[in-house]
Backbone bond lengths (Angstrom), bond angles and torsions (degrees), N, CA, C in turn:
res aa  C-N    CA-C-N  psi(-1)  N-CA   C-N-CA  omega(-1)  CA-C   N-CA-C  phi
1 X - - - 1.454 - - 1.518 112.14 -
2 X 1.703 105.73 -26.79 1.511 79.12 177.32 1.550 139.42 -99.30
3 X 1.696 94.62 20.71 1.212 126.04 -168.31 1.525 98.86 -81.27
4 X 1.853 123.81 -14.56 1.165 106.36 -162.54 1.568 100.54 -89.27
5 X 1.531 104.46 -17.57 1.988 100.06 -178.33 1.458 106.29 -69.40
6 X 1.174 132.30 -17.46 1.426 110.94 146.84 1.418 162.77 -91.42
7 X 2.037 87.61 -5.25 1.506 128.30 -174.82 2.029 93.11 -76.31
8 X 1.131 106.07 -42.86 1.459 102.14 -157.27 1.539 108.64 -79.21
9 X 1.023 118.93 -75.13 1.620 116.37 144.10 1.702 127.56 14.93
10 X 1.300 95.49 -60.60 0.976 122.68 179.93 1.614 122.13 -76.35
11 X 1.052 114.47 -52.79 1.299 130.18 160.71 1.764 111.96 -46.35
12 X 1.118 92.20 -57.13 1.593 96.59 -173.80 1.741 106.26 -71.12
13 X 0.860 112.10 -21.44 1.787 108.53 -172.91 1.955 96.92 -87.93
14 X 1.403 99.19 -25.56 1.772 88.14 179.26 1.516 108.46 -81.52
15 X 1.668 120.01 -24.07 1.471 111.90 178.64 0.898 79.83 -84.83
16 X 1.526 162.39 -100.96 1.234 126.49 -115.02 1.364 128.12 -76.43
17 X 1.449 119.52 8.34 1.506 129.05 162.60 1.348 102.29 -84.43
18 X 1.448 136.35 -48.64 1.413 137.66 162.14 1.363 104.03 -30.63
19 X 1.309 122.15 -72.00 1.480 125.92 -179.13 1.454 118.01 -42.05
20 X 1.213 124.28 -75.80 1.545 146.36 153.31 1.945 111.75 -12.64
21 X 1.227 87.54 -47.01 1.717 95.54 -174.82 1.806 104.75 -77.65
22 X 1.256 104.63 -37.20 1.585 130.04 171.29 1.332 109.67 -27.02
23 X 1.764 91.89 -81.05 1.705 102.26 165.82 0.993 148.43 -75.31
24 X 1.427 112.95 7.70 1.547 126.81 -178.83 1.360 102.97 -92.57
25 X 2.027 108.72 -32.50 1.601 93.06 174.14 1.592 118.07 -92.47
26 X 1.604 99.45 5.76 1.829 95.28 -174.61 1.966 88.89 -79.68
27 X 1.496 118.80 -19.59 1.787 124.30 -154.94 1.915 82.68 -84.91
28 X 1.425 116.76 -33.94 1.253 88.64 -153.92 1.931 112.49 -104.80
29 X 1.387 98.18 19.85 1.826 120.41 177.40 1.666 127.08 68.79
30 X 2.067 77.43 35.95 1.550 93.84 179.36 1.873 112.66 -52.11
31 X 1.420 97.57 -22.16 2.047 102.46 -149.57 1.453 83.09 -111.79
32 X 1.126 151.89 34.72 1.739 135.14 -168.65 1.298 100.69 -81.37
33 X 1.788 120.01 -57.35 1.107 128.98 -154.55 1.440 112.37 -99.75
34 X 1.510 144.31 68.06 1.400 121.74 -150.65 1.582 94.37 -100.39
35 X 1.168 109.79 -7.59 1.659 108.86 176.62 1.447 129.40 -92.90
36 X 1.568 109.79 -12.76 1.145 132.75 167.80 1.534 104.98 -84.47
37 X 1.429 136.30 7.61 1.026 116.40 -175.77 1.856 99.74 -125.87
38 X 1.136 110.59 -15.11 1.386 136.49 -167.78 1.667 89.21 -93.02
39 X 1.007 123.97 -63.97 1.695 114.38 167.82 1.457 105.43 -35.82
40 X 1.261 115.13 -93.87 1.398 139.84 -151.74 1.628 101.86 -27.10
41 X 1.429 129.58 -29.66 1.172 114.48 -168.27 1.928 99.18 -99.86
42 X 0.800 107.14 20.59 1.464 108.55 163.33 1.578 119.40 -112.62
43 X 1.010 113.29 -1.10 1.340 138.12 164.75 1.666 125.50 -65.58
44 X 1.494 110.16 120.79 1.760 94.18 -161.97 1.947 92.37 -111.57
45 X 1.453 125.69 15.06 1.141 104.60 -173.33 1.840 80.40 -108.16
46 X 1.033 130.59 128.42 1.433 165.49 -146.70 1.585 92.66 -123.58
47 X 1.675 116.18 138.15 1.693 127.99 166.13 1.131 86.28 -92.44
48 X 1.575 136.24 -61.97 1.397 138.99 -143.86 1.534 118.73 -110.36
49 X 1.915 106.32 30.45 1.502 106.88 170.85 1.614 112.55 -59.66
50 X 1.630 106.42 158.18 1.540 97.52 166.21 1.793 119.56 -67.22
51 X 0.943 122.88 116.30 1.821 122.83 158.75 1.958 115.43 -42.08
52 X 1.621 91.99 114.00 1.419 95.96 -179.88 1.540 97.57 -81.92
């Protein structure tokens, strides 16, 4: 039991950095394009193929 006064604490400070981190990437237009990224890998003309 007295493992939980530091279990809980704890818990709660990692979701709310989970959370926190959440919205900093929804603020900074991490998620805009999710279809532009879902294409692109079906795509066979490559910027960064190797040069024969």
């Amino acid at each position: 039991m007295d493992m939980l006064v530091y279990l809980i604490p704890a818990s709660l400070f990692m979701g709310g950095a989970g959370l926190a981190a959440f919205f900093w990437m929804l603020r900074s237009g991490q998620f805009d394009d999710p279809d532009g990224d879902a294409n692109r890998i079906l795509r066979t003309d490559y910027d960064d193929h190797p040069k024969e």
